[in-house]
Biopython code that builds the backbone (N, CA, C, O; Angstrom):
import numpy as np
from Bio.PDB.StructureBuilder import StructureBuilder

atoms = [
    (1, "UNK", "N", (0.828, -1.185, 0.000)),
    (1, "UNK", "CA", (0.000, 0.000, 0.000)),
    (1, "UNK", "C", (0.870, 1.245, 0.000)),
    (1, "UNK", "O", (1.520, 1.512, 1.011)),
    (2, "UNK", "N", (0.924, 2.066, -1.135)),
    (2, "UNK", "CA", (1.389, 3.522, -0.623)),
    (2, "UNK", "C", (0.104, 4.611, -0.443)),
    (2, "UNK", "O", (-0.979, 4.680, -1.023)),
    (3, "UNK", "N", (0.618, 5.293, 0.451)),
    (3, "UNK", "CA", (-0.693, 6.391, 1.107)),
    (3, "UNK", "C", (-0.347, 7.028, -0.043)),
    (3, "UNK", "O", (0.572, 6.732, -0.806)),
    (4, "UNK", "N", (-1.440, 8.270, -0.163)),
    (4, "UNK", "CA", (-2.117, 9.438, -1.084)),
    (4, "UNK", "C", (-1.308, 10.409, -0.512)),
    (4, "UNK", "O", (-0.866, 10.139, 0.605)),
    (5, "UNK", "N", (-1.065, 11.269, -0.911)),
    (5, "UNK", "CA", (-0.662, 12.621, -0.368)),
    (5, "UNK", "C", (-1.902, 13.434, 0.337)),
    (5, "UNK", "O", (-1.967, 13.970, 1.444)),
    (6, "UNK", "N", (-2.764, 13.332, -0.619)),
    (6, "UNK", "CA", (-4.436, 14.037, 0.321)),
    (6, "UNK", "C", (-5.317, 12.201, 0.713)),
    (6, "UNK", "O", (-5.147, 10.993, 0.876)),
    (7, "UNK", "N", (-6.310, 13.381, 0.657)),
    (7, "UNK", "CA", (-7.311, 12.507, 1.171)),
    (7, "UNK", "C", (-7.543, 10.954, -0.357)),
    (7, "UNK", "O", (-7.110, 10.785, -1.497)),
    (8, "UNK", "N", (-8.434, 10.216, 0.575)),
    (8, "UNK", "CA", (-8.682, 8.818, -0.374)),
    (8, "UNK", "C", (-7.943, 7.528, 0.020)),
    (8, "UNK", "O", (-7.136, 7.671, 0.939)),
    (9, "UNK", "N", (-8.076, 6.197, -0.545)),
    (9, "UNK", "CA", (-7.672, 5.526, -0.630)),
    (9, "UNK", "C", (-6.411, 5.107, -0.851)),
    (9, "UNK", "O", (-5.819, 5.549, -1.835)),
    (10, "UNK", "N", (-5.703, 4.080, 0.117)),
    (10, "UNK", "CA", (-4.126, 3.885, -0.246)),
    (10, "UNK", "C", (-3.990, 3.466, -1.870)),
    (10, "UNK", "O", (-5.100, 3.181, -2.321)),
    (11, "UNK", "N", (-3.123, 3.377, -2.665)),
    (11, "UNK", "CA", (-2.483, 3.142, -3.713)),
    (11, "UNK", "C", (-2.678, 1.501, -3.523)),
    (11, "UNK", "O", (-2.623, 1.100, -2.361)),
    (12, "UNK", "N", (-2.898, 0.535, -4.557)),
    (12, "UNK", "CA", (-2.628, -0.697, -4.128)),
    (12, "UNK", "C", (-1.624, -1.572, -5.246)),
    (12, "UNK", "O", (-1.069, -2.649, -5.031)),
    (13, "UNK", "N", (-1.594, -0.962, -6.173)),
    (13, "UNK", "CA", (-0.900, -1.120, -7.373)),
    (13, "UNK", "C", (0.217, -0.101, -8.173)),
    (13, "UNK", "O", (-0.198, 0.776, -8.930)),
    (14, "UNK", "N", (1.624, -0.299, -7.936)),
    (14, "UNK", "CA", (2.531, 0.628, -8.300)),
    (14, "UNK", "C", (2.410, 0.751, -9.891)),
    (14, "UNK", "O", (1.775, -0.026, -10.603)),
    (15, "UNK", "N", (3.079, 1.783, -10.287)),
    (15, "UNK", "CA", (3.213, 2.503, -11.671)),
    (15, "UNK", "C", (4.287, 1.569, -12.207)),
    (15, "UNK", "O", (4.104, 0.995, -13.281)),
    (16, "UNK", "N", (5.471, 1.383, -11.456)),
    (16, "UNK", "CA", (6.505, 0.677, -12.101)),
    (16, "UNK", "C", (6.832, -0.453, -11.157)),
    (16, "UNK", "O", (6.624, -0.439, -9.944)),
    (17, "UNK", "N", (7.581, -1.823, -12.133)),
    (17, "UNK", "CA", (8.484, -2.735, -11.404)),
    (17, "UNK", "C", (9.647, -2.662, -12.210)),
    (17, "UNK", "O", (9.753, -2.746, -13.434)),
    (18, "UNK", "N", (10.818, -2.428, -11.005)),
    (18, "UNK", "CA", (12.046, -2.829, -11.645)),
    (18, "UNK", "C", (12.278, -3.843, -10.957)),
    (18, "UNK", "O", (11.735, -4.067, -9.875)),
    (19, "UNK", "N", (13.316, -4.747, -11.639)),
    (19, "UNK", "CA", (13.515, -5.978, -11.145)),
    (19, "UNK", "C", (14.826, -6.443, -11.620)),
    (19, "UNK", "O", (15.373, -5.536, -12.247)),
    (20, "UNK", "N", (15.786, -7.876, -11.541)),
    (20, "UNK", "CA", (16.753, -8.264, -12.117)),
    (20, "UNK", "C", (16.761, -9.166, -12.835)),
    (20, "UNK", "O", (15.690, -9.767, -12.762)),
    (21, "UNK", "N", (17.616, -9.707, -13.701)),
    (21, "UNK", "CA", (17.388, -10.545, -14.632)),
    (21, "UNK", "C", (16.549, -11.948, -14.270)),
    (21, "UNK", "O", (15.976, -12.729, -15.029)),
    (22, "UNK", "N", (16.697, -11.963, -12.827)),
    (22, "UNK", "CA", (16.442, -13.572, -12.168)),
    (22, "UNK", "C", (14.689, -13.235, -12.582)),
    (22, "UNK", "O", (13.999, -14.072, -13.164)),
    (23, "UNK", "N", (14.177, -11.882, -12.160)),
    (23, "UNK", "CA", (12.148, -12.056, -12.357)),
    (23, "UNK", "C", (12.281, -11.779, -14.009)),
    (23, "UNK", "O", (11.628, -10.770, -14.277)),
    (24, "UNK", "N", (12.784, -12.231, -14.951)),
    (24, "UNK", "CA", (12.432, -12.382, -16.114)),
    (24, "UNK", "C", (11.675, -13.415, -16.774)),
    (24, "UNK", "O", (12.318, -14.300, -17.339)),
    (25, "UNK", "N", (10.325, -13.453, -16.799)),
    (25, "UNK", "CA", (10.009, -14.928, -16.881)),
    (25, "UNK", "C", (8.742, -14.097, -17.677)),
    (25, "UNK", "O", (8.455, -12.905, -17.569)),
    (26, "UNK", "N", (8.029, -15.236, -18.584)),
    (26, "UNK", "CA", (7.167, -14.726, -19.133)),
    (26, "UNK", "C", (5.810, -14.692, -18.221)),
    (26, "UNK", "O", (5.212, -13.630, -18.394)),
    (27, "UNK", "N", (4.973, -15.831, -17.019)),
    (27, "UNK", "CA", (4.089, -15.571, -16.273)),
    (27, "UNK", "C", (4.563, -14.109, -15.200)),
    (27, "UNK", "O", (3.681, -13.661, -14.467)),
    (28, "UNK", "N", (5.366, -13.731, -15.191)),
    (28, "UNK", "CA", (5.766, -12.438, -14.539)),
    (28, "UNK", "C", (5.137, -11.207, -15.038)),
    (28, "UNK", "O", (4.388, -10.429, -14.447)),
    (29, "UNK", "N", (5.722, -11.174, -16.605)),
    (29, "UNK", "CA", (5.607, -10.044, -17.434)),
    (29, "UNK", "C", (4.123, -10.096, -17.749)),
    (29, "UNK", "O", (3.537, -9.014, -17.707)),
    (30, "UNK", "N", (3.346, -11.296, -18.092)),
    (30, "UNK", "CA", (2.412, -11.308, -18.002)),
    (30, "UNK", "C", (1.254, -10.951, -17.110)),
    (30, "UNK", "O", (0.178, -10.520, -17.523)),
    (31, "UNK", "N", (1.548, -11.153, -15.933)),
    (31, "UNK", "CA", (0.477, -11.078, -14.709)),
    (31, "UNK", "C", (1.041, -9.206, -14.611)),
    (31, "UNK", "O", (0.123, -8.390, -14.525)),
    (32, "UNK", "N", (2.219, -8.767, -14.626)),
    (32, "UNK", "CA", (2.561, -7.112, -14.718)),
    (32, "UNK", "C", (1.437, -6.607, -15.755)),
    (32, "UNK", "O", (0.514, -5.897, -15.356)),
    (33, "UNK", "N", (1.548, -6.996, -17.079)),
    (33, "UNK", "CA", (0.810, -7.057, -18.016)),
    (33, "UNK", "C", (-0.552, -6.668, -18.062)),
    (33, "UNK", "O", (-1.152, -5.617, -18.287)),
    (34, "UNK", "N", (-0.906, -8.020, -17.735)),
    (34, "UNK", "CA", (-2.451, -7.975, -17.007)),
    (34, "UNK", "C", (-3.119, -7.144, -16.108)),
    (34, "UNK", "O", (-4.335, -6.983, -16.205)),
    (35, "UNK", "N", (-2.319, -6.489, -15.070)),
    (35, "UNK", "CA", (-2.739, -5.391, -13.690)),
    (35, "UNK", "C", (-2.176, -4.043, -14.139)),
    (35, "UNK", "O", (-2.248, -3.068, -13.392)),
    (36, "UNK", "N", (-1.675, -3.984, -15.225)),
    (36, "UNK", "CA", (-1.493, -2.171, -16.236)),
    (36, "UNK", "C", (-0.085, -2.127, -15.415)),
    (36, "UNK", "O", (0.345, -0.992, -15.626)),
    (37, "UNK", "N", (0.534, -2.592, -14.856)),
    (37, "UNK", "CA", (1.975, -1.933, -14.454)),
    (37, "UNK", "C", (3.006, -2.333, -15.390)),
    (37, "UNK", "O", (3.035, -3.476, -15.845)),
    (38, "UNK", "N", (4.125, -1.156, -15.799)),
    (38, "UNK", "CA", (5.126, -0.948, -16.409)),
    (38, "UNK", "C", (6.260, -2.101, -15.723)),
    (38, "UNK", "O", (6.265, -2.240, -14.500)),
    (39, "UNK", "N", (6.989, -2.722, -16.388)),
    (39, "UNK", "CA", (7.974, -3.610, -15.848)),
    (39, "UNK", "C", (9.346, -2.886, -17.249)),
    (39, "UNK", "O", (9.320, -2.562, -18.436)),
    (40, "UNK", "N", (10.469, -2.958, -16.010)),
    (40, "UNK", "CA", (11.613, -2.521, -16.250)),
    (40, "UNK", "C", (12.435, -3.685, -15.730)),
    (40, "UNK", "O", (13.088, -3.552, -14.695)),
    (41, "UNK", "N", (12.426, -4.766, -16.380)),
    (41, "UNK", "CA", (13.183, -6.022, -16.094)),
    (41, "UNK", "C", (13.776, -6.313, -17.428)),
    (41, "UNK", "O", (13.149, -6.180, -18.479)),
    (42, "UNK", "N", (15.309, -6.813, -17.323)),
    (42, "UNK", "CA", (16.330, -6.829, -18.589)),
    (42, "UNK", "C", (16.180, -8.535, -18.984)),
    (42, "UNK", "O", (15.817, -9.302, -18.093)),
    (43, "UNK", "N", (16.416, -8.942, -20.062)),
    (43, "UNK", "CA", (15.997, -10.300, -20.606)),
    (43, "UNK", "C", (17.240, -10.703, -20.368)),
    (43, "UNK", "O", (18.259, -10.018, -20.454)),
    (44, "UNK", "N", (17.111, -12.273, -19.949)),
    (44, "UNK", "CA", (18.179, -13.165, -19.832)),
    (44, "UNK", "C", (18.941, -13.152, -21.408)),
    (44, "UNK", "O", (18.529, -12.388, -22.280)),
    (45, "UNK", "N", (20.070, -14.074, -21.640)),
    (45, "UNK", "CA", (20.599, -14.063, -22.587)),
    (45, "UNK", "C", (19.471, -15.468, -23.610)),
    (45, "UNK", "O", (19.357, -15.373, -24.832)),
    (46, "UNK", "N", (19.117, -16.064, -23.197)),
    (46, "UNK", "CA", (18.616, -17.191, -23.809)),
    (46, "UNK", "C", (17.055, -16.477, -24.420)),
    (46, "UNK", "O", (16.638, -16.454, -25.578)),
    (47, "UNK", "N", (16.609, -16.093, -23.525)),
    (47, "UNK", "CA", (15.161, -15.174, -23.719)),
    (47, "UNK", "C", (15.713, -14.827, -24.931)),
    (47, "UNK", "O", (15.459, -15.515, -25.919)),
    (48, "UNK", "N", (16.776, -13.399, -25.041)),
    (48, "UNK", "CA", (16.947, -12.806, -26.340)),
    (48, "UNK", "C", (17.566, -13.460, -27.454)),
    (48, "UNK", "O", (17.596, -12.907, -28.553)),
    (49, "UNK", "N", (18.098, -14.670, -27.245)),
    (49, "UNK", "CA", (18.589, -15.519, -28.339)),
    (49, "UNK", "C", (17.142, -15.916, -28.943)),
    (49, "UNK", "O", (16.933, -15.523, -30.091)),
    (50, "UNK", "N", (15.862, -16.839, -28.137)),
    (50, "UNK", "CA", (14.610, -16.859, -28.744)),
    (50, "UNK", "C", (13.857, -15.956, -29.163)),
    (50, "UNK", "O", (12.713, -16.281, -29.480)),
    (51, "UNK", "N", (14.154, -14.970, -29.251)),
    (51, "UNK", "CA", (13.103, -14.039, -29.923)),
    (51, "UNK", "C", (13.837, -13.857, -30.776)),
    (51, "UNK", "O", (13.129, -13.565, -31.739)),
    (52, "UNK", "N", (15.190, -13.831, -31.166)),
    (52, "UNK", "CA", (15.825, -13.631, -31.949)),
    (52, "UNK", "C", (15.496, -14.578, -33.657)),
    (52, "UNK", "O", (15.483, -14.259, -34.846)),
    (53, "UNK", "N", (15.216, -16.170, -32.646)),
    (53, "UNK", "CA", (15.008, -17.376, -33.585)),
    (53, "UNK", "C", (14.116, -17.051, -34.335)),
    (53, "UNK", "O", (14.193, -17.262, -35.546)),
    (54, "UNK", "N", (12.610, -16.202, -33.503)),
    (54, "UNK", "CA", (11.615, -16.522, -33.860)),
    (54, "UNK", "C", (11.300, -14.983, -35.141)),
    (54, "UNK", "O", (10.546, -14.754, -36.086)),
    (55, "UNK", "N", (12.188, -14.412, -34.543)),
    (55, "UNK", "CA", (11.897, -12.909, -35.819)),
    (55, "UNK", "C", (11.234, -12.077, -35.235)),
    (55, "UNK", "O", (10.267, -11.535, -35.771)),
    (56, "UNK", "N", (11.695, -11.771, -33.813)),
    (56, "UNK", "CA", (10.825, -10.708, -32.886)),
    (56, "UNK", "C", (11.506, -9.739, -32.387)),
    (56, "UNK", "O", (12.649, -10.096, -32.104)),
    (57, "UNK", "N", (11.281, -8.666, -32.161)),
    (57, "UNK", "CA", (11.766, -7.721, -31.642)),
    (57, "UNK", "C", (12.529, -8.080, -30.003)),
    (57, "UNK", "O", (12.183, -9.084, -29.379)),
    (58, "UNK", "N", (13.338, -7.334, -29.584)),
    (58, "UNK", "CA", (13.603, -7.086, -27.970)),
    (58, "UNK", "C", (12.845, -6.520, -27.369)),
    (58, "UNK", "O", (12.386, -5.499, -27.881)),
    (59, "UNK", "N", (12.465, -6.853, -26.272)),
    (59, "UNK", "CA", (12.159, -5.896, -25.218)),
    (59, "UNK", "C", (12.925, -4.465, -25.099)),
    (59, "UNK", "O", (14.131, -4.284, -25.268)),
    (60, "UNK", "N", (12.083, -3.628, -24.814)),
    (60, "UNK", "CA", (12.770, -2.053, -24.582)),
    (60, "UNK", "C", (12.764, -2.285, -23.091)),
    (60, "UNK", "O", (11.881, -2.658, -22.318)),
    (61, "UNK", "N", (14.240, -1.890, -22.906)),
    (61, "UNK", "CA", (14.520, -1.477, -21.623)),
    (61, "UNK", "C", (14.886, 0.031, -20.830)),
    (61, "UNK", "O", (15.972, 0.583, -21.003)),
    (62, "UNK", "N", (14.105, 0.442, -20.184)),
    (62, "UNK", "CA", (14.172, 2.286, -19.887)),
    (62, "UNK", "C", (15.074, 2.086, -18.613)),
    (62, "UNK", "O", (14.852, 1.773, -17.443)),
    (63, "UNK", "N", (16.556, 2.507, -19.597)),
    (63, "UNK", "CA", (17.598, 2.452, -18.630)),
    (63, "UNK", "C", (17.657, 3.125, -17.451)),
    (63, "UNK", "O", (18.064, 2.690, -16.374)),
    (64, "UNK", "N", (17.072, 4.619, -17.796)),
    (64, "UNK", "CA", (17.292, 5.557, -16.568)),
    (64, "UNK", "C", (16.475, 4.938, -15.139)),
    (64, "UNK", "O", (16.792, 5.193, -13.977)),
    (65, "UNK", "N", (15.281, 4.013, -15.623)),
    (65, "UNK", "CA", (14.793, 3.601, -14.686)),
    (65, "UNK", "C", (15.261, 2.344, -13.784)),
    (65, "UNK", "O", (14.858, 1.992, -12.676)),
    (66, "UNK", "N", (16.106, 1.864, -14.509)),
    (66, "UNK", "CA", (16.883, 0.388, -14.152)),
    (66, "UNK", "C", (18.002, 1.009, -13.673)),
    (66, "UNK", "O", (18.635, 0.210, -12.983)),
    (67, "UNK", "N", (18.553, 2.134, -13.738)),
    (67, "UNK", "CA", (19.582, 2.790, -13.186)),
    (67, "UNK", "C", (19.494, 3.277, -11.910)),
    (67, "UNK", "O", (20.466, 2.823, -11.306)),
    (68, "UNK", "N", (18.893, 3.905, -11.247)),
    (68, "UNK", "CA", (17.841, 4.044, -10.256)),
    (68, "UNK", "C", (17.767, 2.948, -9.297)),
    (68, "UNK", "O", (18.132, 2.935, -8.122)),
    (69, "UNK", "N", (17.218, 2.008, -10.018)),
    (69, "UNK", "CA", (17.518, 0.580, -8.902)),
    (69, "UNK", "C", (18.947, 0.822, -7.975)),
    (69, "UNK", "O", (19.169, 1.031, -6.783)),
    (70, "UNK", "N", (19.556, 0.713, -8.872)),
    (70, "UNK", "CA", (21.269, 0.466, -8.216)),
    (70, "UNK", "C", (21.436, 1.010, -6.446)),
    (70, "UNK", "O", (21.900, 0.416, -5.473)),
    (71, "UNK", "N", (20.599, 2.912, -6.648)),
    (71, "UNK", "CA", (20.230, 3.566, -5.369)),
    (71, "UNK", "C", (20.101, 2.625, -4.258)),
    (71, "UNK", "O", (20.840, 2.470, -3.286)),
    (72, "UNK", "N", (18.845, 1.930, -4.640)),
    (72, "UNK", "CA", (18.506, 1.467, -3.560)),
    (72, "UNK", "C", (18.973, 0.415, -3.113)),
    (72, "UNK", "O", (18.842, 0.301, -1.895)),
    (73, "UNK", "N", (19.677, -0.741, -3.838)),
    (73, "UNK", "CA", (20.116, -1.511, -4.216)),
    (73, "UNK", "C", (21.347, -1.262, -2.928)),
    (73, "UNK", "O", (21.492, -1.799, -1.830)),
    (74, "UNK", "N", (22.058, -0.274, -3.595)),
    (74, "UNK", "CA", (23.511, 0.277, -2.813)),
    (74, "UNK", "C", (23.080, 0.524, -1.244)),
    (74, "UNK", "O", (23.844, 0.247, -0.319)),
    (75, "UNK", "N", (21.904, 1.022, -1.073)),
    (75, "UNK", "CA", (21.173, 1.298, 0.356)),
    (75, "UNK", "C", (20.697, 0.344, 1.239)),
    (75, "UNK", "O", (20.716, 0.574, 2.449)),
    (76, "UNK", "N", (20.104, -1.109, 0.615)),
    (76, "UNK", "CA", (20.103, -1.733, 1.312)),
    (76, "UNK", "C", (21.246, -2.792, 1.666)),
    (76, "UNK", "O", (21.171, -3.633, 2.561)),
    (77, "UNK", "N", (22.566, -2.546, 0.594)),
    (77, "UNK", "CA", (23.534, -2.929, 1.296)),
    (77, "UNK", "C", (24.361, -2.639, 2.363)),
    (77, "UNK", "O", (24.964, -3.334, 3.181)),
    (78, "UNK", "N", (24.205, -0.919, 2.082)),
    (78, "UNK", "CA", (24.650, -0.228, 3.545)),
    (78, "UNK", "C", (24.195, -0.777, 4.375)),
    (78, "UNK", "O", (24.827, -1.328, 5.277)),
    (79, "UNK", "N", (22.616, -0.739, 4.217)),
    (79, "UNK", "CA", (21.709, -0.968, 5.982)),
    (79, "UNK", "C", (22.282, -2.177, 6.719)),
    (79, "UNK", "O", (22.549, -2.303, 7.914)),
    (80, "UNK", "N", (22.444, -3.317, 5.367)),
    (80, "UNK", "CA", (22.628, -4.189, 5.661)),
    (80, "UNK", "C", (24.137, -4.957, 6.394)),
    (80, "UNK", "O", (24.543, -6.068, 6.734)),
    (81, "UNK", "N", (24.497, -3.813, 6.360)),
    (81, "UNK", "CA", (26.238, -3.630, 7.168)),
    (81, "UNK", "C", (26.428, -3.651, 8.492)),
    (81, "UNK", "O", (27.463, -3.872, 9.121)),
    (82, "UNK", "N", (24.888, -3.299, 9.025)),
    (82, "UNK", "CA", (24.524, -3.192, 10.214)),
    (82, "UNK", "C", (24.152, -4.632, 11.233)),
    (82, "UNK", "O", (22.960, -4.921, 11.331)),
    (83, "UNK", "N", (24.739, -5.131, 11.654)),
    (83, "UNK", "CA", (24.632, -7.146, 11.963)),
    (83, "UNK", "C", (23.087, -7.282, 12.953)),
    (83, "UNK", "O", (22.586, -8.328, 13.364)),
    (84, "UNK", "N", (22.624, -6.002, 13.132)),
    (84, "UNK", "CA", (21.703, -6.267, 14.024)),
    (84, "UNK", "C", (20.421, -6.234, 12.886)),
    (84, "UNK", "O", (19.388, -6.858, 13.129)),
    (85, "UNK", "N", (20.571, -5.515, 11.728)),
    (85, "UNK", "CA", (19.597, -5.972, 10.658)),
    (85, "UNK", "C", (19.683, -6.724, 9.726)),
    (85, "UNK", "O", (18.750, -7.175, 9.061)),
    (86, "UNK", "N", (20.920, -6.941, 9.589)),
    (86, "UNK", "CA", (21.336, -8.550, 8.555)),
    (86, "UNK", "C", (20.668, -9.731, 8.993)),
    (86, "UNK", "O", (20.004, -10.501, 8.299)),
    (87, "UNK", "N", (21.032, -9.828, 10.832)),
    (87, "UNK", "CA", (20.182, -11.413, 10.937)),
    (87, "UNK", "C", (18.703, -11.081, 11.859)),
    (87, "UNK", "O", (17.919, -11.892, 12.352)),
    (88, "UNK", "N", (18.678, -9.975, 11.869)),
    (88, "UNK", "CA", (17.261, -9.788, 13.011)),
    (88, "UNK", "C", (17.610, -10.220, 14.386)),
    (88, "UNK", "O", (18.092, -11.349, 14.299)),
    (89, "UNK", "N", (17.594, -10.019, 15.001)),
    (89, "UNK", "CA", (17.543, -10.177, 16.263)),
    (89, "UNK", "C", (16.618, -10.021, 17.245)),
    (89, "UNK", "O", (16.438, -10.628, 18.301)),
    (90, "UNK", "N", (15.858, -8.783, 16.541)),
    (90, "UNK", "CA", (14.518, -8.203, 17.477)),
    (90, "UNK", "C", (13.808, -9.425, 17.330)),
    (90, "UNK", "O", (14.387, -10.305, 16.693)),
    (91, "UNK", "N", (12.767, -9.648, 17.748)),
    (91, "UNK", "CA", (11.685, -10.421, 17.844)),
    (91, "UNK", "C", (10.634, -10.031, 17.340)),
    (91, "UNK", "O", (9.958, -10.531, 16.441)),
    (92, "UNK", "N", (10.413, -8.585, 18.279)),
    (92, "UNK", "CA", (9.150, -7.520, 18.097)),
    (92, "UNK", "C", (9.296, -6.517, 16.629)),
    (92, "UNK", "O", (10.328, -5.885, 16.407)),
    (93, "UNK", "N", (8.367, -6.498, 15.905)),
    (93, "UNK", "CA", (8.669, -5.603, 14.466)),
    (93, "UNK", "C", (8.537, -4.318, 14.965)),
    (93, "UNK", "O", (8.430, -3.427, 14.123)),
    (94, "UNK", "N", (8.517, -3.986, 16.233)),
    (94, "UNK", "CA", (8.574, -2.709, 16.399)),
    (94, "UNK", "C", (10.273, -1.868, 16.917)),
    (94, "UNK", "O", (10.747, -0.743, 16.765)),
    (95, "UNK", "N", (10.742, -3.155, 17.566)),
    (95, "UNK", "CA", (12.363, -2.909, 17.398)),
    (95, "UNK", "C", (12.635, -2.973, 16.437)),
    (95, "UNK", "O", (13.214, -1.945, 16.086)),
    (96, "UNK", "N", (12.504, -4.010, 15.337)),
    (96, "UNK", "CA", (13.199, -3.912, 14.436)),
    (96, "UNK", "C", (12.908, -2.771, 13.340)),
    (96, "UNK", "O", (13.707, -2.633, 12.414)),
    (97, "UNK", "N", (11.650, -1.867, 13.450)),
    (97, "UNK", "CA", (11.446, -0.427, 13.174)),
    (97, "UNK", "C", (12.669, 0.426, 13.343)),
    (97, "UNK", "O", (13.493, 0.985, 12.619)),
    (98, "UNK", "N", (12.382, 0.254, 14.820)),
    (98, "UNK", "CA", (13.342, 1.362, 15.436)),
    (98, "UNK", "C", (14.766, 1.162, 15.236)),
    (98, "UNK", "O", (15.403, 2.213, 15.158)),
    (99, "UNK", "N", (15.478, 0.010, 15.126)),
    (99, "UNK", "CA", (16.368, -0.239, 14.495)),
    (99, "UNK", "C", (17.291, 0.090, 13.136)),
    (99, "UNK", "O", (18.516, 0.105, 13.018)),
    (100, "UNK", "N", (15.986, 0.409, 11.927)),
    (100, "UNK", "CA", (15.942, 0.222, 10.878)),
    (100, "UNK", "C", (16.490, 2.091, 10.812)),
    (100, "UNK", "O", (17.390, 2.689, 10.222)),
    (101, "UNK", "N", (15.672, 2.389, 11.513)),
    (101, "UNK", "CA", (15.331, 3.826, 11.529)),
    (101, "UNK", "C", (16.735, 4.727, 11.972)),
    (101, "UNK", "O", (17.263, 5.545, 11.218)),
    (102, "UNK", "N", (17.317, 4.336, 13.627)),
    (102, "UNK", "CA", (19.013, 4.429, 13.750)),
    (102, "UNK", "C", (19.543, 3.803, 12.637)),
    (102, "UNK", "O", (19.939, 4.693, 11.885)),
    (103, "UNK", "N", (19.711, 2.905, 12.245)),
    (103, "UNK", "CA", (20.620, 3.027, 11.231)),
    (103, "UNK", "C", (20.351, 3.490, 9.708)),
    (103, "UNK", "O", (21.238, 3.140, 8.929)),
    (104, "UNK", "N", (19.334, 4.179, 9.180)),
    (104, "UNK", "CA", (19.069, 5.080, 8.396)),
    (104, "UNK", "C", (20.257, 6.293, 8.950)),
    (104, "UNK", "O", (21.298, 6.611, 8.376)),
    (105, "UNK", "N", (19.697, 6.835, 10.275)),
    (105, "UNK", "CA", (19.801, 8.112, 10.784)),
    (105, "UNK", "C", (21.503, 7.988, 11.056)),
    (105, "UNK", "O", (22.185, 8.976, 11.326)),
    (106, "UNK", "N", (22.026, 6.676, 10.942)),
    (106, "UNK", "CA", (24.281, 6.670, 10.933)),
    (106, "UNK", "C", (24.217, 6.475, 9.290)),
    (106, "UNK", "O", (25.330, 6.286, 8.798)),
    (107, "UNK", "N", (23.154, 6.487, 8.388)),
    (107, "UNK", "CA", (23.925, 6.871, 6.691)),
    (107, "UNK", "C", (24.161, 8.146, 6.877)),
    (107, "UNK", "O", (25.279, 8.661, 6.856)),
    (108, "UNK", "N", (22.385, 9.102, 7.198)),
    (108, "UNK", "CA", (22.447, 9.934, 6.492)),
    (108, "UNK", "C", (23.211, 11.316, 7.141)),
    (108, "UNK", "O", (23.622, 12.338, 6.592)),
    (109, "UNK", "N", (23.210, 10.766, 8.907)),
    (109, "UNK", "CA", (24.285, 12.155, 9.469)),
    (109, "UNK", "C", (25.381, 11.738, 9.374)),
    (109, "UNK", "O", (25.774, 10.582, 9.533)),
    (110, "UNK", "N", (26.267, 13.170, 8.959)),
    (110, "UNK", "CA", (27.838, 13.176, 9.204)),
    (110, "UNK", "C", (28.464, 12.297, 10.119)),
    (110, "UNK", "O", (29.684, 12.337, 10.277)),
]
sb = StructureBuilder()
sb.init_structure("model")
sb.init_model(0)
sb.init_chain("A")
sb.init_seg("    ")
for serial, (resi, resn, name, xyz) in enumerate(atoms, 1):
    if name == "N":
        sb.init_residue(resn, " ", resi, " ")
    sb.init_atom(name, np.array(xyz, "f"), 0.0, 1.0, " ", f" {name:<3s}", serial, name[0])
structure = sb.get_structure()
């Protein structure tokens, strides 16, 4: 769910998926397909060898948006530097909130 900025109903369906080569699958792209969301996932090498066989175009891939990934990508490796959120430890999801949250707050201060 993402909230609204005003009033109404949460969001229940994002605009975009980016993803990595591993969610390249055709029931993927399909079911994306099917629910109107944009997928920004890069084709395996075998995928593009078969479309190749068959006389089909590639998939377009919107780099700037697959670029972007990396951000977060790089962020949850930071977080993940942190040993108390690598293996969990909390029990309660409300430590492990608060957890999540200090170590946000040792990226982003000096």
């Amino acid at each position: 769910r993402v909230a609204r900025p005003g009033p109404g109903r949460p969001r229940t369906r994002p605009d975009r998926v980016v993803a990595d080569k591993g969610y390249s699958a055709r029931k993927i792209r399909a079911y994306l397909r099917r629910r109107g969301i944009a997928a920004t996932i890069p084709e395996r090498i075998d995928q593009i060898n078969g479309r190749i066989r068959r006389g089909k175009a590639r998939c377009r891939l919107d780099r700037t948006a697959y670029r972007r990934r990396n951000v977060v990508e790089r962020c949850f490796s930071r977080l993940k530097q942190n040993r108390a959120l690598a293996t969990r430890y909390d029990k309660r999801a409300v430590h492990y909130q608060a957890m999540v949250t200090l170590a946000c707050l040792r990226l982003w201060l000096p």
